[in-house]
N, C-alpha and C positions, 0 to 999 in steps of 0.2 A: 634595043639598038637604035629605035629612032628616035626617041628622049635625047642622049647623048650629043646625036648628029645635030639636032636643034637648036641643044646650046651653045655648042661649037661655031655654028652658023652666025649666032644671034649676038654672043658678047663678042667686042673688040678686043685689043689690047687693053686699051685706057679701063673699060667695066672691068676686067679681070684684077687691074692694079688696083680699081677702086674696091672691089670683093676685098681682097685683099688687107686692103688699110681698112675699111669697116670691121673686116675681124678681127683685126690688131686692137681695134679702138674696144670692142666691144671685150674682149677678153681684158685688156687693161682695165676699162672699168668692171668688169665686175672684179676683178680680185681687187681695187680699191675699195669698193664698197665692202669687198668681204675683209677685209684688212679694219676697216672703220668698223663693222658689226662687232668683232672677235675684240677689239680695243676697248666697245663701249662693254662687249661681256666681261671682259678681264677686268676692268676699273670698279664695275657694280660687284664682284664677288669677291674682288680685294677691300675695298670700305664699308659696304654694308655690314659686317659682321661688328663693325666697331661701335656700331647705333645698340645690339645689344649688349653690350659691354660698359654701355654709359648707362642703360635704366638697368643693369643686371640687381643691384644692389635694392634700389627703389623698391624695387617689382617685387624681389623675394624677400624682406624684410619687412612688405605691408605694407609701406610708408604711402603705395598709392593704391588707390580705393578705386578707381572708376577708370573705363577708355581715356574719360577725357582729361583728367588729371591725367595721365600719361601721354598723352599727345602735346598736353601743353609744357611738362617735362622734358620730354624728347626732343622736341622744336627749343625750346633752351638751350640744350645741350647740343643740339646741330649747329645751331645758328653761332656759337662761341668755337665750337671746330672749324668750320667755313670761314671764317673770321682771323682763329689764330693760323689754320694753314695757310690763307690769302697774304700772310704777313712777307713773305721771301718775294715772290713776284710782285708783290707791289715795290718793295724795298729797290728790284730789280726794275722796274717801271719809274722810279727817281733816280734811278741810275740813269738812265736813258736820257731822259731828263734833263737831265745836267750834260751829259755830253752830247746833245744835241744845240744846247745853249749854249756852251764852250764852241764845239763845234760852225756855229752860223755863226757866232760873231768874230770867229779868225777870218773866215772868207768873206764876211758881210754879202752872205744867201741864206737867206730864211726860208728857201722854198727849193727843194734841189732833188734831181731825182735820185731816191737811197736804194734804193731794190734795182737803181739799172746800174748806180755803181757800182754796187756790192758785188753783180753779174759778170765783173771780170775777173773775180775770181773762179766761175766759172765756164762749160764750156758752153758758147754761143752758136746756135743756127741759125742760117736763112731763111725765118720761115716766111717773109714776106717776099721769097723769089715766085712769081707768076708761074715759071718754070716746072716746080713744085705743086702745082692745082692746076684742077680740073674743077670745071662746070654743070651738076648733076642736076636734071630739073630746077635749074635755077639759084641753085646752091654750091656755093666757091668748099669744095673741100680737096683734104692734100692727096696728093697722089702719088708721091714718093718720099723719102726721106731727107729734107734740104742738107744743104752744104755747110760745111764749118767755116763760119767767119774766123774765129780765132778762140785759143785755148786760153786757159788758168793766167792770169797772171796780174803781179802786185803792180799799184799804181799809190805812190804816194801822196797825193793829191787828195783820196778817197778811204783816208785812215779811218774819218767820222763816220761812214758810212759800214766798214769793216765791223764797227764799234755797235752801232745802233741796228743795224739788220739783227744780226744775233740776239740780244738784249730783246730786242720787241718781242719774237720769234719763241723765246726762251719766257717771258714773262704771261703770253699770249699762250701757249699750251700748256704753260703749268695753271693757269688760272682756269681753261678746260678742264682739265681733269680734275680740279677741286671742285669744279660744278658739278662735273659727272659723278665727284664721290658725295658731296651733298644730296644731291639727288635721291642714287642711290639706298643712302639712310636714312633719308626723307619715307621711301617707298616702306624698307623695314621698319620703321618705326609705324603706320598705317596699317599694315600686318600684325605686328605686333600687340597694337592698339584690339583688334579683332579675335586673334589667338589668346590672349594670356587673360582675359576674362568674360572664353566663350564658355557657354553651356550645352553641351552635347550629347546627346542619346545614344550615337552611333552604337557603342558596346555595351549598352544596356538595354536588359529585357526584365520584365515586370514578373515574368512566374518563371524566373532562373531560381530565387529564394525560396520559391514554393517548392519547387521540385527538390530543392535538397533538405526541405522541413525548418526552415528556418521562417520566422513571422517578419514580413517585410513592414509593419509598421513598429513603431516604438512602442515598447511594454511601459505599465503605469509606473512598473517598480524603476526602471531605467529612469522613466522622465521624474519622479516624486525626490525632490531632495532631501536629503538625510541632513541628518542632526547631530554631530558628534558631542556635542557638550548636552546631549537628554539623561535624566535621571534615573536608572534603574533599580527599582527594589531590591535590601536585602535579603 
């Protein structure tokens, strides 16, 4: 009962609200982060499977002899995946491009801000109101939830900018995730390299054959080759 009393005594208002917004903040980030873990898990077990699907062939047909012949196979074959996937977002990156070059020379501004135009499409807060913050050891953080300047709305002025947020936004995460699935393939093929011509003891034992009467070395008559075209007496 005297714990309680003491912190009741001890926090203000303002520490309560600030409690408060620290745990907003700290639960928002971690399910960010847990959002970002689950995306890079989901990316690597959607593409890595396609690394064995390019040496499948190679590998069970003999064609490679050694890790390393395989590593330098599979890095082939990644590197021309990476390549031909990278094709759409780049194509979308000259899109961009160009209407950003159309775009500055109707208004003659080469320099303009596109992420704060784009932003009235959405909704804006105050978060630079003083009002809004508090002072913690020396550190300005928020302390309530600021005010709506203003809602959603088109400005025709800021077509270029509608045009090129998207496009960058659109060309910039798909070119993530073709990292992440290179990557990915990169790792199984490494694996791969390891697995498919290791030699392993695990489930073998030396007088399993003995015990069932079988001679674990090779008979002369197995190794001695035969001669089908020899001459036998009549």
């Amino acid at each position: 009962m005297i714990i309680p009393s003491l912190v009741d005594f001890t926090l203000t208002d303002n520490d309560k609200k600030l409690l408060v917004v620290l745990l907003f903040v700290l639960i928002l980030l971690f399910i960010v982060v847990g959002l970002l873990g689950w995306l890079i898990r989901f990316v690597s077990v959607r593409f890595e499977g396609r690394m064995d699907y390019e040496i499948h062939d190679a590998v069970v047909y003999r064609v490679i002899q050694s890790p390393e012949q395989l590593r330098k196979y599979g890095r082939k074959k990644n590197n021309r995946l990476y390549v031909k996937a990278n094709l759409i977002p780049f194509f979308v990156a000259i899109a961009s491009l160009l209407v950003w070059i159309i775009y500055s020379a109707i208004d003659h501004s080469w320099a303009r801000n596109y992420f704060g135009e784009f932003s009235t499409l959405l909704f804006n807060f105050d978060w630079s109101n003083e009002n809004c913050h508090t002072v913690v050891w020396g550190v300005r953080v928020l302390s309530r939830w600021p005010d709506l300047i203003s809602s959603p709305h088109w400005v025709n002025a800021y077509w270029g900018s509608y045009l090129l947020v998207p496009l960058w936004l659109v060309a910039i995460v798909w070119y993530a995730i073709n990292t992440q699935a290179y990557l990915a393939r990169a790792i199984r093929l490494n694996k791969r390299c390891h697995t498919v011509f290791e030699k392993s003891l695990d489930d073998f034992n030396f007088f399993d054959d003995v015990k069932q009467g079988k001679n674990p070395f090779p008979s002369e008559s197995s190794s001695a080759p035969t001669n089908n075209n020899s001459i036998h007496p009549q």
